[in-house]
DSSP file (Angstrom, degrees, kcal/mol; ACC not computed):
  #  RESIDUE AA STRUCTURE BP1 BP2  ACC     N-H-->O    O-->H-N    N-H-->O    O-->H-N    TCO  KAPPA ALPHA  PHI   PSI    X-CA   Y-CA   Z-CA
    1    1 A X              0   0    0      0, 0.0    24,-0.1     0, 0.0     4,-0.0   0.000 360.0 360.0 360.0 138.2   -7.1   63.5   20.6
    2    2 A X        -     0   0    0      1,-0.1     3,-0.1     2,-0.0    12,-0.0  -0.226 360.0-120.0 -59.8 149.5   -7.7   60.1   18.8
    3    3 A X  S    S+     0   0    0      1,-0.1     2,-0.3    11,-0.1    -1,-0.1   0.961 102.9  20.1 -83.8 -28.4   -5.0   57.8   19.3
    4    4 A X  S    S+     0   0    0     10,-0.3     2,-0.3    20,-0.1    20,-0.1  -0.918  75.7 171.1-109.3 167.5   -4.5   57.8   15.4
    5    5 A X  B     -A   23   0A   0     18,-0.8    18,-1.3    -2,-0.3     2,-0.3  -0.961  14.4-162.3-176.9 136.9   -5.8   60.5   13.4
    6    6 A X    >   -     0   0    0     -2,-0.3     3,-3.0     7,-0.2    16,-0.1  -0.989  24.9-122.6-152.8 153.8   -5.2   61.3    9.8
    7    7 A X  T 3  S+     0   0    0      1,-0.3    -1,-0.1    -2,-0.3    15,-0.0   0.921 115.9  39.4 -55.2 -35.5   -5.8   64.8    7.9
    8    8 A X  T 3  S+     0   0    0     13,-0.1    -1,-0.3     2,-0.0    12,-0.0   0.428  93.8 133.3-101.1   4.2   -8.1   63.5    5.5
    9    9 A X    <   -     0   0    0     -3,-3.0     2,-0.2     1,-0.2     5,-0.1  -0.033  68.5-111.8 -47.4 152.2  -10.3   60.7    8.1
   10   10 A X        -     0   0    0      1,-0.1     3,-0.2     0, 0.0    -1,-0.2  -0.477  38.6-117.4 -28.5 138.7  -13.5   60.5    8.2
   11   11 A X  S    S+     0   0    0      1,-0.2    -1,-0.1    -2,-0.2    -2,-0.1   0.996 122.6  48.7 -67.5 -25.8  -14.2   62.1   12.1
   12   12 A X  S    S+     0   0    0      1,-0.1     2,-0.9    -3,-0.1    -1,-0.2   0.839 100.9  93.7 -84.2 -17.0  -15.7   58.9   13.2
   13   13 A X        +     0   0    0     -3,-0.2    -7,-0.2     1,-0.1    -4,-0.1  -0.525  33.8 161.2 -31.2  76.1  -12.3   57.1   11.6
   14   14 A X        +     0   0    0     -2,-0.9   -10,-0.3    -9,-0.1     2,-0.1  -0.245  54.5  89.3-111.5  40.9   -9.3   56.5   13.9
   15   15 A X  S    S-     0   0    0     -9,-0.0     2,-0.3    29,-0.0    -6,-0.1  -0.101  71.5-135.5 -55.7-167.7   -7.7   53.9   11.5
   16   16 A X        -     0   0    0     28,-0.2     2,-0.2    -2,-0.1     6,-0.1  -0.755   7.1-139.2-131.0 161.8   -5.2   55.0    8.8
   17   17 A X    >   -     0   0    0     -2,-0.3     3,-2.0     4,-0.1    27,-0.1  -0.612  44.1 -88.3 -98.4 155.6   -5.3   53.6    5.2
   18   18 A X  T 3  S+     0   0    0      1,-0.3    -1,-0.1    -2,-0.2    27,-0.1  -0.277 114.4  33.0 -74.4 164.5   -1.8   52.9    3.8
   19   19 A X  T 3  S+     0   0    0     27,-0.3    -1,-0.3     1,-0.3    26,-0.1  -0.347  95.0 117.2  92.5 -49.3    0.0   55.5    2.2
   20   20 A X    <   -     0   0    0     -3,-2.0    -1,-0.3     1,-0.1   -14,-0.0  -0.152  69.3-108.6 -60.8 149.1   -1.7   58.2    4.5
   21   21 A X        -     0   0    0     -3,-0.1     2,-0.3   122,-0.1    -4,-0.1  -0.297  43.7-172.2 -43.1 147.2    0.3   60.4    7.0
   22   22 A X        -     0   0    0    122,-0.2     2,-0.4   -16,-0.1   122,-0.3  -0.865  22.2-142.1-167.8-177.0   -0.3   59.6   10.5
   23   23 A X  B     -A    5   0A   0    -18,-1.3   -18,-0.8    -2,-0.3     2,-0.2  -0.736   6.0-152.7-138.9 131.7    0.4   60.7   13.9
   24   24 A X        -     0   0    0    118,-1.5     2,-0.2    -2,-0.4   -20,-0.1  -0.478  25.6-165.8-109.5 159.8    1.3   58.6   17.0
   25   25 A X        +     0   0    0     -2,-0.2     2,-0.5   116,-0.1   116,-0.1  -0.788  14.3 163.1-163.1  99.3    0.0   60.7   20.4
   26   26 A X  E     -B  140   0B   0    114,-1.1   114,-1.6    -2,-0.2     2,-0.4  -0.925  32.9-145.8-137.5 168.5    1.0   59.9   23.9
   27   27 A X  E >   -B  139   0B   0     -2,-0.5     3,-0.5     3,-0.2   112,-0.2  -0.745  24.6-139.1 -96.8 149.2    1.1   61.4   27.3
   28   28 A X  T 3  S+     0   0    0    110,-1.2     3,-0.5    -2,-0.4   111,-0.1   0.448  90.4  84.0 -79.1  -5.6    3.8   60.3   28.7
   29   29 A X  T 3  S+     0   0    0      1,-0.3    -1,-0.2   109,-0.2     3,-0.1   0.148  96.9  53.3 -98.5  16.8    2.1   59.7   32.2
   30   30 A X    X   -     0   0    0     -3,-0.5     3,-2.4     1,-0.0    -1,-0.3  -0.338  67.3-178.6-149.8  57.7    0.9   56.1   30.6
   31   31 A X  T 3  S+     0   0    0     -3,-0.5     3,-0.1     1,-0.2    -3,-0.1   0.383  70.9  74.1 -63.2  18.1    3.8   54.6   29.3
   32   32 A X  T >> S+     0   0    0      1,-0.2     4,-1.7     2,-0.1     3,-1.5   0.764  74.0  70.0 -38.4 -66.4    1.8   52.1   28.2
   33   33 A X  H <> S+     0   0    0     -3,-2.4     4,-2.9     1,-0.3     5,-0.2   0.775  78.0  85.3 -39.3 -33.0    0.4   53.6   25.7
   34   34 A X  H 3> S+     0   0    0      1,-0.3     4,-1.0    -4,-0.2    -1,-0.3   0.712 104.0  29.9 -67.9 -14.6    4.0   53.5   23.8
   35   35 A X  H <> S+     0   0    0     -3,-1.5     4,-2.1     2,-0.2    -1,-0.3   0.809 108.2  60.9-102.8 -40.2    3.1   49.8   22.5
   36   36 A X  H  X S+     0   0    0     -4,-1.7     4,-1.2     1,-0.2    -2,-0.2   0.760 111.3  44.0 -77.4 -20.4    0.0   49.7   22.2
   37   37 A X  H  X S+     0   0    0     -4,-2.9     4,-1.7    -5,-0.2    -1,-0.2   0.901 109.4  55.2 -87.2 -21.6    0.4   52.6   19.6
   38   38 A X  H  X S+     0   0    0     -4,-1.0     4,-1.2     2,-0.2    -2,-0.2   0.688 109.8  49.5 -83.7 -11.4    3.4   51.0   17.8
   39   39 A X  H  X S+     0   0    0     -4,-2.1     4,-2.5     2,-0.1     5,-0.3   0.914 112.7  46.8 -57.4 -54.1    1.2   47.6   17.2
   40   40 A X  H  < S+     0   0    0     -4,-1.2     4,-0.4    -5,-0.2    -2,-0.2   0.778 113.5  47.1 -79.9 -10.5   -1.4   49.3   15.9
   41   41 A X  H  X S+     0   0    0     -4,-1.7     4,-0.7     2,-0.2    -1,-0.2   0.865 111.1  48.5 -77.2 -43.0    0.7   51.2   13.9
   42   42 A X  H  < S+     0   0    0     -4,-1.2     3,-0.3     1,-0.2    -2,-0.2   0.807 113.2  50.6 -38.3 -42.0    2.7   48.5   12.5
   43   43 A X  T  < S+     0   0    0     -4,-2.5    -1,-0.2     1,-0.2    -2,-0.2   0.689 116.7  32.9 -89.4 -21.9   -0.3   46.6   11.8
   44   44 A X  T  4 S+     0   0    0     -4,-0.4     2,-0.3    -5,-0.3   -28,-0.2   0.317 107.8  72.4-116.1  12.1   -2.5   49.1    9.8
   45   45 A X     <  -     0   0    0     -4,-0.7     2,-0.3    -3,-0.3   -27,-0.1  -0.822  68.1-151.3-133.1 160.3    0.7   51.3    7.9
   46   46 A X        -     0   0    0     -2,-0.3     2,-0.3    64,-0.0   -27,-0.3  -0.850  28.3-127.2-123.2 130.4    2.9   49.1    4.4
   47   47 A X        -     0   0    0     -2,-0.3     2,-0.4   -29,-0.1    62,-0.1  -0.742  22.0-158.6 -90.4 171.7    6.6   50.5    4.3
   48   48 A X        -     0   0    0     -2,-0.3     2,-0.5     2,-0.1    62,-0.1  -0.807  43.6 -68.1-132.3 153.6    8.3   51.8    1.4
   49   49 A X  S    S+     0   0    0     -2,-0.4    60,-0.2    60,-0.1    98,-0.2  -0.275 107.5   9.5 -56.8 101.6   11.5   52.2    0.8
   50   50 A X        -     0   0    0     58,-9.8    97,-0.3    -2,-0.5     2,-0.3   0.430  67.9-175.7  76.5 126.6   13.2   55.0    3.2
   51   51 A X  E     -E  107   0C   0     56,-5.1    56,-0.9    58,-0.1     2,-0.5  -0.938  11.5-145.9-133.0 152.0   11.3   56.3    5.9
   52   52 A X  E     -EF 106 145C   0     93,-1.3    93,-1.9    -2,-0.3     2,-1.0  -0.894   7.6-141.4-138.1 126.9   11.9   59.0    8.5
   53   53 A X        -     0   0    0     52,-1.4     2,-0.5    -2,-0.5    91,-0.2  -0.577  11.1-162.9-135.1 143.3   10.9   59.3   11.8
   54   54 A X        -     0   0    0     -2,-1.0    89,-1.0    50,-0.1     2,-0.8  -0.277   8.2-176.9-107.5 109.7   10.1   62.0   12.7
   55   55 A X  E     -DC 103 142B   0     48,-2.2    48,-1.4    -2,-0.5     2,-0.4  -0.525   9.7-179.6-100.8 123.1   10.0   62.6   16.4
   56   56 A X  E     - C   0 141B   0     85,-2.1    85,-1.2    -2,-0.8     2,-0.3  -0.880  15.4-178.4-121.3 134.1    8.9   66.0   18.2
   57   57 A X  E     - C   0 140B   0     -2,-0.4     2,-0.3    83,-0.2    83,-0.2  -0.853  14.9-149.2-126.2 161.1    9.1   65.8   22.8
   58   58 A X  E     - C   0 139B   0     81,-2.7    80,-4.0    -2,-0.3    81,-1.8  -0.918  13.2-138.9-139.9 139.0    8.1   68.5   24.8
   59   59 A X  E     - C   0 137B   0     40,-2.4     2,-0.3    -2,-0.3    78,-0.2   0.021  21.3-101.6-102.2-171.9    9.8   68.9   27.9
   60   60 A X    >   -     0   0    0     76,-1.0     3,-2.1     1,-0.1    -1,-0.2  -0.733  62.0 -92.4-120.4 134.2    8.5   69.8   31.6
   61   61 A X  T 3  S+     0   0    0     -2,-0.3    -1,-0.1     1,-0.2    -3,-0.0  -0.388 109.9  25.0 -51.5 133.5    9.4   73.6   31.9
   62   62 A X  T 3  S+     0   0    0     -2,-0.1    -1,-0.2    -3,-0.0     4,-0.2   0.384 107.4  80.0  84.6 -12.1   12.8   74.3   33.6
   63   63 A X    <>  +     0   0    0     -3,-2.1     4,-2.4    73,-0.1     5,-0.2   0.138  50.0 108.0-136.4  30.3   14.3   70.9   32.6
   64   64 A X  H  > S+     0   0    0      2,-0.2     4,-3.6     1,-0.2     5,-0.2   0.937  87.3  43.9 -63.1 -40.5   15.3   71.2   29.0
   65   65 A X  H  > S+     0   0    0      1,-0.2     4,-3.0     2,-0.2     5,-0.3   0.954 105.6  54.0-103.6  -3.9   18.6   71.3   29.8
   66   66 A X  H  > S+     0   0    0     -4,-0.2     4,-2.1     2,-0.2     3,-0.3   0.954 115.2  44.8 -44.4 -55.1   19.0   68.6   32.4
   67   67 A X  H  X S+     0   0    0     -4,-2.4     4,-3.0     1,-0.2    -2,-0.2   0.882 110.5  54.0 -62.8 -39.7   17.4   66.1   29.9
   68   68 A X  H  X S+     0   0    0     -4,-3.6     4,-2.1    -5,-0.2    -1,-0.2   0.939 113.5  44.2 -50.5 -40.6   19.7   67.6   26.9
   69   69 A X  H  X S+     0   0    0     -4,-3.0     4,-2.0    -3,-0.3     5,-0.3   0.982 117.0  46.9 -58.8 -63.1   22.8   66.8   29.4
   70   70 A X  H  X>S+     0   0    0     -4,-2.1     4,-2.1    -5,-0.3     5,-0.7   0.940 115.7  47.3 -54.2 -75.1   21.1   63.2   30.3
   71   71 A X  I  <>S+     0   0    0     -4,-3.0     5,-2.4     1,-0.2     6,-0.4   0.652 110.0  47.1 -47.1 -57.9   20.6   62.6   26.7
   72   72 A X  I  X>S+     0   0    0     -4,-2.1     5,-0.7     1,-0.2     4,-0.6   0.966 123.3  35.7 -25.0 -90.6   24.0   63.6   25.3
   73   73 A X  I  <5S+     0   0    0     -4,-2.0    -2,-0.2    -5,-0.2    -1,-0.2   0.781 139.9  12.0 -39.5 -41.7   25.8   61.4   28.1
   74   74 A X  I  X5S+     0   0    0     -4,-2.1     4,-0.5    -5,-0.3    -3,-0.2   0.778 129.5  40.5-120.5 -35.2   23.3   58.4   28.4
   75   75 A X  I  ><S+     0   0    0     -5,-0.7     4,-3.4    -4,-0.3    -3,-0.2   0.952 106.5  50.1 -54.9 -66.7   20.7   58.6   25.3
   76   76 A X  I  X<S+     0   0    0     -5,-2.4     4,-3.1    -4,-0.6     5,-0.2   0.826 104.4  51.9 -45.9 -55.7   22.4   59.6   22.1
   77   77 A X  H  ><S+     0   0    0     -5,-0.7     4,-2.1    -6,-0.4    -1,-0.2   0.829 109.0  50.6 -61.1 -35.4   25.3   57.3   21.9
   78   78 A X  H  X S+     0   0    0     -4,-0.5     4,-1.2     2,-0.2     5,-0.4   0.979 111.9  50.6 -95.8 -55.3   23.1   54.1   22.4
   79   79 A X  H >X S+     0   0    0     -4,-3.4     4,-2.8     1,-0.2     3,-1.3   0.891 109.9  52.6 -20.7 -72.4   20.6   55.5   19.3
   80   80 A X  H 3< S+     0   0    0     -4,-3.1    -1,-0.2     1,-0.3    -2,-0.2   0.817 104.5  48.4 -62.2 -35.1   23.4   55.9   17.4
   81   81 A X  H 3< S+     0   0    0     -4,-2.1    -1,-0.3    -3,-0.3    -2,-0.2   0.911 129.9  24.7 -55.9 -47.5   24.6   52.4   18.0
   82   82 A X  H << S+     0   0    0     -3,-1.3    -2,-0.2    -4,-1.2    -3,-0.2   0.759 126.6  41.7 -35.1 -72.7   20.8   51.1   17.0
   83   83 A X  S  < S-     0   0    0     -4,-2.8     2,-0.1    -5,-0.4    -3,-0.1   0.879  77.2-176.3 -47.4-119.5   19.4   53.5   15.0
   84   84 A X        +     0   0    0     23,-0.0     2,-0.7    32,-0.0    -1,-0.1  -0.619  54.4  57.6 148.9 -68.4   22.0   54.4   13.1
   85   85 A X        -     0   0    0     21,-0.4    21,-2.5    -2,-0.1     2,-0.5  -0.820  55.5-173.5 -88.2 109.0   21.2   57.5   10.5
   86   86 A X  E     -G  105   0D   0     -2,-0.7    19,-0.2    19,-0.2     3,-0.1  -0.963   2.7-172.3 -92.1 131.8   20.2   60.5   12.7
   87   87 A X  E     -     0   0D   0     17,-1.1     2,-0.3    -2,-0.5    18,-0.1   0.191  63.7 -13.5-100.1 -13.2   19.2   63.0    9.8
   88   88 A X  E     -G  104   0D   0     16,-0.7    16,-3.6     2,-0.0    -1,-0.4  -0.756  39.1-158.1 144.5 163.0   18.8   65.7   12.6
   89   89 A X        +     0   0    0     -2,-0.3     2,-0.3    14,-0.3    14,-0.2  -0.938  27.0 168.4-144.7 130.0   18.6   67.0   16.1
   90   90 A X        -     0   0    0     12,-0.5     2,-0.4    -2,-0.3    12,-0.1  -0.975  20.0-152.5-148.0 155.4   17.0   70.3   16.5
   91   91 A X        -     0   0    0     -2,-0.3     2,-0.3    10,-0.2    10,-0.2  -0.996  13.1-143.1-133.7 151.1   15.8   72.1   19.9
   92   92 A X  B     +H  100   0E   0      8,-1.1     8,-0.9    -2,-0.4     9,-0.1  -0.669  45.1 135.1-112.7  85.7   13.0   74.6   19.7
   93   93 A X        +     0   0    0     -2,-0.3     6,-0.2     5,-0.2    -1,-0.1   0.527  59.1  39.0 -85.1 -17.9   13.6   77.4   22.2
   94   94 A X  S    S+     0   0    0      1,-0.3     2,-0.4     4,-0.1     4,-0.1   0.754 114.5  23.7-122.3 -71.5   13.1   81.2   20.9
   95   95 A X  S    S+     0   0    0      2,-0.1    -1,-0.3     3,-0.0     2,-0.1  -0.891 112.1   6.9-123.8 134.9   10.1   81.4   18.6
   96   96 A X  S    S+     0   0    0     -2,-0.4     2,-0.1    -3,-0.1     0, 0.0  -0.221 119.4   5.9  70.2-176.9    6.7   78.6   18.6
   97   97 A X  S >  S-     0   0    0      1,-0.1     3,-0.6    -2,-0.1    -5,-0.1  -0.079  81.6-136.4 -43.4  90.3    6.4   76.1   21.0
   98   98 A X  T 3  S+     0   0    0      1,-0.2    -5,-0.2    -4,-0.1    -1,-0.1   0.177  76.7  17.9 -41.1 162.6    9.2   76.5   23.7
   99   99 A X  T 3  S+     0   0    0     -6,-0.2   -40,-2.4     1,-0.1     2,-0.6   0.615  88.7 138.1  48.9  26.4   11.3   73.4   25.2
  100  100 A X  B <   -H   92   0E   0     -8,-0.9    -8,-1.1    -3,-0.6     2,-0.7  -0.833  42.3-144.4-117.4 118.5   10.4   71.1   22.5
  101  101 A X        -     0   0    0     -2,-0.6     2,-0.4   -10,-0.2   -10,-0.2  -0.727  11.4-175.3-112.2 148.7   12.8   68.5   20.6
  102  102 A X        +     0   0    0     -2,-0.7   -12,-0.5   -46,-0.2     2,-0.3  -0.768  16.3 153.6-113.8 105.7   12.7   67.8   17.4
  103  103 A X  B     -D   55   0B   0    -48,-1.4   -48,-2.2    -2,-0.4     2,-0.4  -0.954  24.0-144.6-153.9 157.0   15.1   65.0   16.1
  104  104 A X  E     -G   88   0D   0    -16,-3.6   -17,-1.1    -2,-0.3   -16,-0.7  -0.919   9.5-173.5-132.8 131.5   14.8   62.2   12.6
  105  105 A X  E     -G   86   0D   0     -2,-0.4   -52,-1.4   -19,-0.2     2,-0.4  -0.938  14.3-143.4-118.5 148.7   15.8   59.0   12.1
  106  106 A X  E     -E   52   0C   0    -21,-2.5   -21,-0.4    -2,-0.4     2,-0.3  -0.952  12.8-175.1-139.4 174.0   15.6   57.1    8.7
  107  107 A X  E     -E   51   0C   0    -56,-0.9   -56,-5.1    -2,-0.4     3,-0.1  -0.883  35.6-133.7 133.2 120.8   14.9   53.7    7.9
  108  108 A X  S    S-     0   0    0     -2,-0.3   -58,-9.8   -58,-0.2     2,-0.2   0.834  94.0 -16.2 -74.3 -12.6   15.0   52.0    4.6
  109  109 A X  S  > S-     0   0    0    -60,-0.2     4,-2.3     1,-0.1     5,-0.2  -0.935  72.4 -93.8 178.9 169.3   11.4   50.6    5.8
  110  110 A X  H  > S+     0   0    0      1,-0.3     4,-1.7    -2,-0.2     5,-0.4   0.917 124.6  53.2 -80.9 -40.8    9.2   50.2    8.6
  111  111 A X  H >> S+     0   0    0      2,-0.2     4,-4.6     1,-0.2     3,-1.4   0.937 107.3  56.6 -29.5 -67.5   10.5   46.5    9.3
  112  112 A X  H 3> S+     0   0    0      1,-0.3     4,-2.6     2,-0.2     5,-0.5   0.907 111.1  42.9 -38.1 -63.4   14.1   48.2    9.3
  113  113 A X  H 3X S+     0   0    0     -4,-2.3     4,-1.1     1,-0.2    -1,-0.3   0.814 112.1  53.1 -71.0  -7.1   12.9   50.5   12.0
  114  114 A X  H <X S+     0   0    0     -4,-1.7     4,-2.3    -3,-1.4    -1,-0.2   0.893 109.8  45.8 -77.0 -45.3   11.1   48.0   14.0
  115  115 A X  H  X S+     0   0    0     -4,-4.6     4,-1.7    -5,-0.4    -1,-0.2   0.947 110.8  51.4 -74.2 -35.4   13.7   45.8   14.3
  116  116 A X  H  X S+     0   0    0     -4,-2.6     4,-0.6    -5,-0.2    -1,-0.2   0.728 114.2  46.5 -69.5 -20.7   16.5   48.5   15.2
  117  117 A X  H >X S+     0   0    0     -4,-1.1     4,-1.1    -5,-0.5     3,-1.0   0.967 106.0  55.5 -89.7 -26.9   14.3   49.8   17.8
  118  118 A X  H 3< S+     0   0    0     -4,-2.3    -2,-0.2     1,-0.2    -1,-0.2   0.798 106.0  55.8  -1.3 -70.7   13.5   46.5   19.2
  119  119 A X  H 3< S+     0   0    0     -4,-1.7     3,-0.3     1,-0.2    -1,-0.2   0.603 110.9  42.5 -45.5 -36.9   17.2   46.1   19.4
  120  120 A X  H X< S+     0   0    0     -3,-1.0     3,-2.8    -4,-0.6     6,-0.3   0.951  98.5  66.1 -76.0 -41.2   17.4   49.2   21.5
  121  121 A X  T 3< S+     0   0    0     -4,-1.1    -1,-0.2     1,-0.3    -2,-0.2   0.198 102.5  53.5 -85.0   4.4   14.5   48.5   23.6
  122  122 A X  T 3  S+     0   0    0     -3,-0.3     2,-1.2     1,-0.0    -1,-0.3   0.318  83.3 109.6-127.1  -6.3   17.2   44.9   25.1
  123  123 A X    X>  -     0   0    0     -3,-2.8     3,-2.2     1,-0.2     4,-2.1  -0.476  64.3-159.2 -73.5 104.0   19.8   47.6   25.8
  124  124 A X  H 3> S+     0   0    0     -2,-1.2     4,-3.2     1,-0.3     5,-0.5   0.975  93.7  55.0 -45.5 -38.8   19.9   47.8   29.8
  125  125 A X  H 3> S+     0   0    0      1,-0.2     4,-1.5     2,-0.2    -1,-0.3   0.877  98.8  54.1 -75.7 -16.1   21.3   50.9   29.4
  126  126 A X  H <> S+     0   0    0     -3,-2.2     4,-1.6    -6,-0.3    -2,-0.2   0.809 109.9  54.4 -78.4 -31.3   18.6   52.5   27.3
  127  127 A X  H  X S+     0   0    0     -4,-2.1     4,-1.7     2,-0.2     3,-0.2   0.952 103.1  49.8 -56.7 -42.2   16.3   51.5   29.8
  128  128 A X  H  < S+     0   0    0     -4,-3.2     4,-0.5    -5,-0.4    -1,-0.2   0.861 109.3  50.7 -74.8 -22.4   17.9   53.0   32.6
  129  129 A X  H >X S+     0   0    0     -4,-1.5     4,-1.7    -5,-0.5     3,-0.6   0.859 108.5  59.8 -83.0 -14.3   18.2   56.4   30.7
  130  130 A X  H 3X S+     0   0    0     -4,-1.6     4,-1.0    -3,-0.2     3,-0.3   0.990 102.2  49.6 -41.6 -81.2   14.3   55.8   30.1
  131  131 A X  H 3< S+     0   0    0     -4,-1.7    -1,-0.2     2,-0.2    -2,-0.2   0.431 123.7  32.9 -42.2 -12.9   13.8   55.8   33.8
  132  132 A X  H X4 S+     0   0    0     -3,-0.6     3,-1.4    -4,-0.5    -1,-0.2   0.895 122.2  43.6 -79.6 -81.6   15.8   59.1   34.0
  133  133 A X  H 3< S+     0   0    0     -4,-1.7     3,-0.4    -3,-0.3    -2,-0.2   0.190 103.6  55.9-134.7 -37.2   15.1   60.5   31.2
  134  134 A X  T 3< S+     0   0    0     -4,-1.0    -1,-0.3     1,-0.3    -3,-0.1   0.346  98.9  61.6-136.5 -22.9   10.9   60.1   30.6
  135  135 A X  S <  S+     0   0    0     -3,-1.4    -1,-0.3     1,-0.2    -2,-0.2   0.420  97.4  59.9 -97.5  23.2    9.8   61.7   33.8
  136  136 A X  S    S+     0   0    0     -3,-0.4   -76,-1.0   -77,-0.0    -1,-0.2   0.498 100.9  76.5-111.3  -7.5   11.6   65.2   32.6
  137  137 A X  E     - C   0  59B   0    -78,-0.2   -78,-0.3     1,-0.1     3,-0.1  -0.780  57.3-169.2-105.8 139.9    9.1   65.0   29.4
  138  138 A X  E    S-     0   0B   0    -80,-4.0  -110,-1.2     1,-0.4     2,-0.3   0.843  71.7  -5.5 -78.5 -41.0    5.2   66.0   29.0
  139  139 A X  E     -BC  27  58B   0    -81,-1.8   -81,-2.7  -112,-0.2    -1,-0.4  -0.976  52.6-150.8-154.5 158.0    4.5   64.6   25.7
  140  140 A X  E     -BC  26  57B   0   -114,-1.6  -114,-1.1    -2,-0.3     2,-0.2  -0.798   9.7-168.4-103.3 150.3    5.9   62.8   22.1
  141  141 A X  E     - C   0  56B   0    -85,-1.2   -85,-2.1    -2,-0.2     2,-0.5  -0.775   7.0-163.0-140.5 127.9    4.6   63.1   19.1
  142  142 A X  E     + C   0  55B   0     -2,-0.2  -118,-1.5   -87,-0.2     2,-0.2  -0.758  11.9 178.4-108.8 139.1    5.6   60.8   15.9
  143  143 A X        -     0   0    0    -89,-1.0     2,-0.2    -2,-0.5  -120,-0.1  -0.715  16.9-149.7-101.3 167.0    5.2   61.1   12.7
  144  144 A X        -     0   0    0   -122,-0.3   -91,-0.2    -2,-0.2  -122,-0.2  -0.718  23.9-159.2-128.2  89.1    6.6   58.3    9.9
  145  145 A X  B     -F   52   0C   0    -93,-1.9   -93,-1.3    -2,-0.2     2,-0.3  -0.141  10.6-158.9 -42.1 136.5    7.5   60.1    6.5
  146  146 A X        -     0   0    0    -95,-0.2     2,-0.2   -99,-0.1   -95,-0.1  -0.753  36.1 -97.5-113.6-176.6    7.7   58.5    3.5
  147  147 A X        -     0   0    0    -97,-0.3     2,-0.3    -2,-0.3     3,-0.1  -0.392  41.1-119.9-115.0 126.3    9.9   60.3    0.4
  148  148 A X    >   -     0   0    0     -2,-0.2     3,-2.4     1,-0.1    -1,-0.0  -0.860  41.5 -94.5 -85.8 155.8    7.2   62.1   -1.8
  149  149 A X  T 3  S+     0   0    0     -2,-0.3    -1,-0.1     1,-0.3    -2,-0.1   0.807 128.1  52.2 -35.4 -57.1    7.7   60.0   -6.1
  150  150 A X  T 3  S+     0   0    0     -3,-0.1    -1,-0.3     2,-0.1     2,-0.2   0.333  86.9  99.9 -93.1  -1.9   10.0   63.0   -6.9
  151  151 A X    <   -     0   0    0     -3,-2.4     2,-0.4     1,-0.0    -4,-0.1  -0.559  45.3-175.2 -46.3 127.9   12.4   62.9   -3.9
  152  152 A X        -     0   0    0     -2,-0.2    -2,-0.1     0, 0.0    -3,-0.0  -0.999  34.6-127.0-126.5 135.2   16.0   61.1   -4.4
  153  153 A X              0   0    0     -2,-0.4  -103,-0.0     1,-0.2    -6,-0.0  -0.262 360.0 360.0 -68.9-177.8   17.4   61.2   -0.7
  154  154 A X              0   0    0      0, 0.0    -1,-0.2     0, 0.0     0, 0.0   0.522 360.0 360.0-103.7 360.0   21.0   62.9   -0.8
């Protein structure tokens, strides 16, 4: 899969124009990759006012709930401290795509989120539940929402 991709591209098109959805894609076995898609997403996307984003893992069969345990205890707390508005937390276990979670953050604008994640990204302790915490996962996939005109958040 292109490393950005939008519904409506051109194929030979891996930019997005602003305003368009689009969809971050990494393996996790190149955790590289996690920067080099949030430049290039920063750099080609405009924010608007409230964003969510919207973040989908799927986890290595057999270890959902070790990483839910790690997360709780080491993960969660330190988001919440950063982050700030989790909008929701979902796991997908019964019906679709086993072992996967599904969890939202919002953000008055993309600056807003850049800088709070920044912010996480100097916590020693969010690194070290990264090193935990990253080899239990196959893949991410993010999205960034905007509001559609006729939305008023609650």
């Amino acid at each position: 899969a292109p490393l950005l991709h939008r519904s409506s591209a051109a194929p030979h098109s891996t930019l997005p124009q602003p305003g368009h959805a689009v969809f971050l894609r990494r393996d996790l076995r190149q955790p590289a990759d996690y920067f080099a898609n949030l430049q290039i997403f920063f750099h080609h996307i405009q924010g608007q006012a409230m964003i969510v984003d919207h973040r989908t893992y799927a986890v290595k069969p057999g270890r959902l709930n070790d990483y839910l345990e790690l997360y709780a205890a080491e993960g969660y707390p330190l988001q919440l401290k950063y982050l700030g508005r989790n909008i929701g937390w979902y796991v997908s276990n019964d019906i679709g795509p086993l072992s996967q979670l599904v969890h939202m953050w919002a953000y008055d604008s993309l600056a807003d989120r850049e800088a709070r994640r920044a912010e996480l990204m100097k916590d020693p302790g969010w690194l070290a539940f990264l090193q935990k915490g990253m080899p239990m996962l196959d893949s991410m996939e993010n999205k960034v929402l905007r509001p559609a005109p006729f939305f008023q958040a609650p």
